[in-house]
LOKOL-28769 format. One record per residue (C-alpha): residue number from 1; x, y, z; chain. Coordinates in nm, 2 decimals, m for minus. Layout:
BEGIN
NUM,X,Y,Z,A
...
This chain:
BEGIN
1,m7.68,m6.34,0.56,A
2,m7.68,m6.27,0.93,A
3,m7.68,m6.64,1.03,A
4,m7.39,m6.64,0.85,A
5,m7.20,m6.36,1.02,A
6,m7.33,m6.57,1.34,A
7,m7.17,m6.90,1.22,A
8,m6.82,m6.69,1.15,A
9,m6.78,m6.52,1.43,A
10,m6.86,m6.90,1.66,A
11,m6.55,m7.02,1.42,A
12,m6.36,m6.73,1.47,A
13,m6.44,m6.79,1.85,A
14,m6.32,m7.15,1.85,A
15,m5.99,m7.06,1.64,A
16,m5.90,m6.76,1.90,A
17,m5.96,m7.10,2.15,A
18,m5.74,m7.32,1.97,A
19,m5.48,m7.05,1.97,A
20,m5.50,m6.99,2.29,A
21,m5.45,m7.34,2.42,A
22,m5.17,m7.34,2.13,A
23,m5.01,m6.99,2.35,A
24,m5.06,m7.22,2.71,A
25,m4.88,m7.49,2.57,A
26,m4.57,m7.30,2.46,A
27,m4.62,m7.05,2.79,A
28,m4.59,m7.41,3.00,A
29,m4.25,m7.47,2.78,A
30,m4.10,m7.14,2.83,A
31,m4.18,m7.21,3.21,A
32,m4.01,m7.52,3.25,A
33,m3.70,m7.37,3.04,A
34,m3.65,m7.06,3.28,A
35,m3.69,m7.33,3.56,A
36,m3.42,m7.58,3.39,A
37,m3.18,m7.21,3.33,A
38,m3.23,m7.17,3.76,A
39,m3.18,m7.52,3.86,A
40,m2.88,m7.55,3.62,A
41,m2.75,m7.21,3.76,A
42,m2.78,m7.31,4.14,A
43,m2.60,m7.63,4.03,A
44,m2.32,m7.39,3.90,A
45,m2.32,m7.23,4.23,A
46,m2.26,m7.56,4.42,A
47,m2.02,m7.74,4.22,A
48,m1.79,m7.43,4.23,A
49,m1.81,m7.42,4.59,A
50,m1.69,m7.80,4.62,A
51,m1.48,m7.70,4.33,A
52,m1.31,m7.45,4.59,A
53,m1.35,m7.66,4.90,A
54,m1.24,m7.97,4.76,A
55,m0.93,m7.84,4.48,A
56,m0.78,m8.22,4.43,A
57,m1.12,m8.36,4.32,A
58,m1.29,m8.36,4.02,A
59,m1.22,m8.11,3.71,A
60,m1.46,m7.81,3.74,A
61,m1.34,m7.65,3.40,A
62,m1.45,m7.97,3.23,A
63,m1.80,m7.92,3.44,A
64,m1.79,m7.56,3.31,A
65,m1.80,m7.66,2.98,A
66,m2.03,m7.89,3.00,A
67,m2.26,m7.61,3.19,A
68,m2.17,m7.37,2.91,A
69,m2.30,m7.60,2.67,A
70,m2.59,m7.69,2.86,A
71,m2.70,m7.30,2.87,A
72,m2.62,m7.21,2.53,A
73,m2.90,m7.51,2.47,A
74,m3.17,m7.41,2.70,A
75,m3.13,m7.05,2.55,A
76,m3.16,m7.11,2.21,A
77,m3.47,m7.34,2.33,A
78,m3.61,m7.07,2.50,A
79,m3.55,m6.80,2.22,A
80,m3.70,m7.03,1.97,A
81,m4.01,m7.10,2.22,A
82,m4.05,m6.71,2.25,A
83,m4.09,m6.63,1.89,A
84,m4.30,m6.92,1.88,A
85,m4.54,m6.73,2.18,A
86,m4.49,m6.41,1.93,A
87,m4.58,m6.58,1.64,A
88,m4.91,m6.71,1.87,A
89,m5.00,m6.37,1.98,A
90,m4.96,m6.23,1.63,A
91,m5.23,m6.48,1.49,A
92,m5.48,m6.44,1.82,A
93,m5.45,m6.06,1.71,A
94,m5.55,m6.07,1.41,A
95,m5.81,m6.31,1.49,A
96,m5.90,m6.12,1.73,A
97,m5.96,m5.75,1.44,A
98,m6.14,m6.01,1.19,A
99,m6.41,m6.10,1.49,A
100,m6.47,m5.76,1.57,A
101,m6.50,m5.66,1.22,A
102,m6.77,m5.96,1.24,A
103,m6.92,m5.79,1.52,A
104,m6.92,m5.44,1.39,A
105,m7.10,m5.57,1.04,A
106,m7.35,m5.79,1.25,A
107,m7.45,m5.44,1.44,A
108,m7.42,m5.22,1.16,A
109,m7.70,m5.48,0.96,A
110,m7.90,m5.47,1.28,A
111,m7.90,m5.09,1.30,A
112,m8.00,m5.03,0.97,A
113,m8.27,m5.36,1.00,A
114,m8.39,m5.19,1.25,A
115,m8.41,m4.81,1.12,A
116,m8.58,m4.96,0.80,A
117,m8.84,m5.13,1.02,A
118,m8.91,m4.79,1.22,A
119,m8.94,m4.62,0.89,A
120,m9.18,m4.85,0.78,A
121,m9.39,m4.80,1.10,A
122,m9.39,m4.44,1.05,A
123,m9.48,m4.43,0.71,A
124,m9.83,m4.67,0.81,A
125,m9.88,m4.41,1.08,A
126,m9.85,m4.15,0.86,A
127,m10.04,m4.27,0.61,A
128,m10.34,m4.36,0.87,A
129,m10.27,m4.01,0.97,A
130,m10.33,m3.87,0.69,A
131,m10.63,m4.12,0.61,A
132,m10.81,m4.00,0.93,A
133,m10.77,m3.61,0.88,A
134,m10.92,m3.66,0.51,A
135,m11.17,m3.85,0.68,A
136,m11.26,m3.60,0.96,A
137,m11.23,m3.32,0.73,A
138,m11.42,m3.42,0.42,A
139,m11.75,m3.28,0.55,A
């Protein structure tokens, strides 16, 4: 039985791994989304200054729209990335409780291995204890 609790908690272990890599991934996602929202807002920034420096050229409220749209689709991105990084989190959690439940059984069986062994010992003590005063005192 506790080979078995061994061989659980290594799968649990390589799960939590696998989640984890899972949690990188989407963290490397989020990343370059917040970097896309910047660069899209310093572009914002400079075409409104040419926008003001140069009024005859180009149209900046079509640009604006075309900006607003751009946003509204990098932030729904990056909402749906973040409840995917929740979602993640959630499972490494609760992987997380079921290994240390694994752990906590594993030490509990080892305690009580252990305290049946030591109760074992003293009982053959005793019991040449007791042996040697009957011997001693038989005369």
């Amino acid at each position: 039985m506790k080979s078995s609790l061994k061989t659980l908690a290594r799968i649990q272990k390589f799960s939590i791994d696998e989640q984890r890599k899972l949690l990188n991934e989407q963290l490397d996602v989020e990343k370059k989304i917040l970097t896309a929202l910047a660069a899209l807002e310093d572009e914002l920034v400079r075409e409104k200054k040419f926008a003001e420096e140069n009024p005859r050229i180009g149209d900046f409220g079509a640009y604006y729209k075309r900006y607003q749209a751009k946003r509204e689709e990098l932030e729904r991105a990056l909402a749906k990335v973040r409840q995917k990084i929740e979602q993640i989190r959630d499972v490494i959690s609760d992987m997380f409780k079921e290994q240390k439940t694994y752990e906590i059984v594993d030490k509990n069986r080892a305690a009580a291995q252990q305290k049946d062994e030591e109760q074992k010992m003293q009982k053959t003590l005793d019991e040449i204890g007791t042996n040697a005063y009957i011997k001693n005192h038989k005369h």
